[in-house]
N, C-alpha and C positions, 0 to 999 in steps of 0.2 A: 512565406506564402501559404496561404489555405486553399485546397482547389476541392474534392467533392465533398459529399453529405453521408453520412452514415445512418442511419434509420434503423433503429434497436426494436425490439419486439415491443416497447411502449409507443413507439412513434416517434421519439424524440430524434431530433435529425442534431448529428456533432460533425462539426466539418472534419476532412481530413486534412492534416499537413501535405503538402506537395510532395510526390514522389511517394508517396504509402498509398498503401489498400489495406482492405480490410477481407479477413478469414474467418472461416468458423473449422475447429475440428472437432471429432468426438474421440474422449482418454474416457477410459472406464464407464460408457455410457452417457458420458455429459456433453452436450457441445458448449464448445469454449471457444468467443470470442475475442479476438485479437486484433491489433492493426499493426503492420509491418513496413518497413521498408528500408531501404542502405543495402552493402553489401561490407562485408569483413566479421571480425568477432564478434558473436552473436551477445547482445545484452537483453534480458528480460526486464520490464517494467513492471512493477504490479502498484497499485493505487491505494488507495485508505478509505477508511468509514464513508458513506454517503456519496462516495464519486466513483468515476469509469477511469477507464485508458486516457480519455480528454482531459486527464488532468495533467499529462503527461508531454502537450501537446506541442508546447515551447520548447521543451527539453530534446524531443525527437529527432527533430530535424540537425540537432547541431551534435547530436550523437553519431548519426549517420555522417552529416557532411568528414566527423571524424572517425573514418572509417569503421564504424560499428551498423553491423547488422540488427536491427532493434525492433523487437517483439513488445508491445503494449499492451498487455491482457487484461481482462475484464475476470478475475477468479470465479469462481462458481458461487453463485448466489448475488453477483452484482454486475449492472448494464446490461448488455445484449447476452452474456452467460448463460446458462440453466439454472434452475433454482432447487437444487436437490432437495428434500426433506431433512435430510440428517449430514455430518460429513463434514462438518465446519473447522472444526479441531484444525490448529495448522500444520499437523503432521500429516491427516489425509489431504488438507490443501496443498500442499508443497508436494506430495508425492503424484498428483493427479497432473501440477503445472512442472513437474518435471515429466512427466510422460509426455508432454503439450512439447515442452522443447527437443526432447528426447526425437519427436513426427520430424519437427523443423527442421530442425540440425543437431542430427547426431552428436554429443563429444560435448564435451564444457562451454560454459557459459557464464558468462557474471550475471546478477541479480540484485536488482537495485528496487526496493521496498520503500514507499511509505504510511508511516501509520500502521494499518490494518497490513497491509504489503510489507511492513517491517518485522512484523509478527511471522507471518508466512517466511519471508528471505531467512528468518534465523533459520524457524524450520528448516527450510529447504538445502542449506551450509550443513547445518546438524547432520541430519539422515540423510544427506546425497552429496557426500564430498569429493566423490570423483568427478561428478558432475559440474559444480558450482565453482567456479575457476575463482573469483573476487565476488567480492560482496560490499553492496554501499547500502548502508542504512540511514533512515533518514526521518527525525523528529515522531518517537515515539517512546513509552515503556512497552518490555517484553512481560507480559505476564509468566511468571513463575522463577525471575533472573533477579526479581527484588529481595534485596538485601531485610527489608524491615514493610512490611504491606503497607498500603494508605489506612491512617484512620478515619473513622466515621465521623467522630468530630473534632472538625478542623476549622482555623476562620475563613471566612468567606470568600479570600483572593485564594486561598488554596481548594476549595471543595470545587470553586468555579472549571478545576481542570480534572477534576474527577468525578462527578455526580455522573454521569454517563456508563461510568464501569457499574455501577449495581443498577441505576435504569435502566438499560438496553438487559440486562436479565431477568427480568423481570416478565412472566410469562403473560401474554395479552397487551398488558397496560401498554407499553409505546404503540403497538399499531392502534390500541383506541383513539391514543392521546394527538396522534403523527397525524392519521387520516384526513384527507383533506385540507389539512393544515402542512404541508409539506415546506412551501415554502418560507413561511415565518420561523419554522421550527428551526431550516438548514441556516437563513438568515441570521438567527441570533446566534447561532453557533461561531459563522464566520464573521459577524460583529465582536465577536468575544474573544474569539482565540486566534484572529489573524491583526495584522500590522496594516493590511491592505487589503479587504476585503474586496474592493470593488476588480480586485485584479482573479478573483473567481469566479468561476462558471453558474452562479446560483440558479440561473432558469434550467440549464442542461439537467442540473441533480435534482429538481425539483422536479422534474417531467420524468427523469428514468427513475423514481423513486415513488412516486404517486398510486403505486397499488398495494393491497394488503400484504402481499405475497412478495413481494420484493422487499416492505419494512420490516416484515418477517427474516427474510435473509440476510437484512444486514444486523438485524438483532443476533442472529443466530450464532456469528463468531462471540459473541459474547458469552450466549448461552450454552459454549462450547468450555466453558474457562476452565470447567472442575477439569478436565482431559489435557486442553492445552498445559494449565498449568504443570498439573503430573509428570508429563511429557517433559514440557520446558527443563525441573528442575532434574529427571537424568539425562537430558541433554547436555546439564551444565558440568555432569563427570567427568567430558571431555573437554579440552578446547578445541574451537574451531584454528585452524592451520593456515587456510588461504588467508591473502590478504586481507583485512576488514577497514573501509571508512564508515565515519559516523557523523552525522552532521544534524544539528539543532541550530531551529530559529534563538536569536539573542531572546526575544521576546517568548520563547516556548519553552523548550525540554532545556534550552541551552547545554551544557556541557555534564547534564544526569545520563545519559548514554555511555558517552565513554567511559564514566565511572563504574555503571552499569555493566558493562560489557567487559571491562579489562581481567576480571577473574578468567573469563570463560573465551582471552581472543589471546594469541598468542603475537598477532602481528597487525598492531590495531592501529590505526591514523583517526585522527578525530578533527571538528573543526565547526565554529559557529558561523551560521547564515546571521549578513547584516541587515539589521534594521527591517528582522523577520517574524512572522508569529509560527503557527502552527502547520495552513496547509504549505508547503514550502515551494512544491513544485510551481503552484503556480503565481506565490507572493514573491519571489525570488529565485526563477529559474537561472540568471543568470550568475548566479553566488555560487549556484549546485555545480553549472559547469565549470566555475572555471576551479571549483574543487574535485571536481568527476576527472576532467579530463586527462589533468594532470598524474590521477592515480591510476588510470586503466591504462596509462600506458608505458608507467613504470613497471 
């Protein structure tokens, strides 16, 4: 069920799931957007490239009904969030969204990441391990955990899933190119790298996305990579200890994740969405749960 409307500093109205509300708090100056609701162990949500907590929004409900307390954030520089100027790196994101859950609910928590959110969650396992009780990652590369970089020239079914990593850094050029054109842009995106596009929110991201200063922020984790990456690879000194799943569309990362990830996870579950592309949560929420549920609560 969907019962109220949410209205972000763009205007764009994103229903809510039944049973959530929506919060703003401020961690180190920011306010930070979230929608909540359930009651039991707290799980954090964080979203990817181009989208909000709404992307989350199938997922929520059946997180809660199984006893999970469930935070959907919007990180800093995307949705209803603040748009900081600098700060993208995912060590200061992850450190800012664990002061966020740190307000909520005191003591551990699991963190379930896509995309751009997958980036952050490593972070957040890495540098806040008392914290981060499990961890679900979900259809992405971590920048700085690659074995061999992408090259520049590749053929065209493979650049198709990379041109974006040196686009989006690119100083200017995407907010020239985006402006205006928001929806065609997010459009061909989710024409390309989803199995099911029409099961995405395309007008919500198109409307919370439609200003300079917002395609600016979501350019910005990219424009963060020389840091992230640094970061990422002494992160990978250690491994991560809690439990880790990972999960790729058939049609996406597929099973480059766990591969990815198994140097650097000591206790890793891994597992392909069917008949999925890219954005997951909302082409195949129901694949996620019935791989989620079963691990959070082993």
């Amino acid at each position: 069920m969907i019962s109220a409307s949410v209205f972000g500093k763009t205007g764009y109205a994103q229903s809510l799931p039944a049973g959530f509300h929506e919060e703003v708090r401020t961690v180190n100056g920011l306010k930070l957007h979230y929608v909540e609701g359930g009651e039991g162990a707290p799980v954090l949500l964080i979203p990817g490239w181009l989208q909000t907590w709404y992307a989350w929004r199938t997922i929520m409900p059946v997180l809660a009904q199984n006893g999970h307390r469930v935070i959907a954030v919007d990180p800093p520089g995307m949705g209803s969030s603040d748009r900081p100027w600098d700060g993208y790196d995912t060590g200061t994101v992850g450190t800012e969204l664990d002061g966020l859950m740190q307000q909520i609910s005191p003591g551990p928590y699991t963190v379930m990441g896509h995309d751009i959110g997958m980036w952050i969650g490593y972070a957040m396992a890495a540098d806040h391990p008392r914290s981060v009780s499990r961890l679900v990652l979900v259809e992405a590369i971590i920048p700085g955990l690659l074995k061999k970089e992408p090259e520049v020239f590749m053929p065209q079914a493979q650049s198709a899933f990379f041109w974006q990593f040196m686009f989006n850094q690119q100083p200017d050029l995407p907010e020239m190119l985006i402006k205006d054109r928001e929806q065609p842009f997010m459009a061909y995106l989710f024409k390309h790298w989803a199995v099911h596009p029409e099961r995405i929110a395309l007008d919500v991201y198109a409307e919370a996305y439609r200003t300079t200063d917002s395609i600016s922020a979501q350019m910005a984790y990219y424009r963060a990579f020389p840091q992230t990456i640094s970061e990422n690879q002494s992160r990978a000194q250690h491994r991560l200890m809690m439990p880790v799943l990972v999960l790729g569309g058939d049609h996406g990362v597929a099973d480059f994740p766990r591969e990815m990830l198994a140097p650097v996870v000591s206790h890793l579950s891994a597992g392909i969405l069917k008949d999925c592309g890219h954005f997951a949560p909302e082409e195949c929420p129901e694949d996620i749960e019935r791989q989620v549920i079963p691990f959070l609560r082993n």
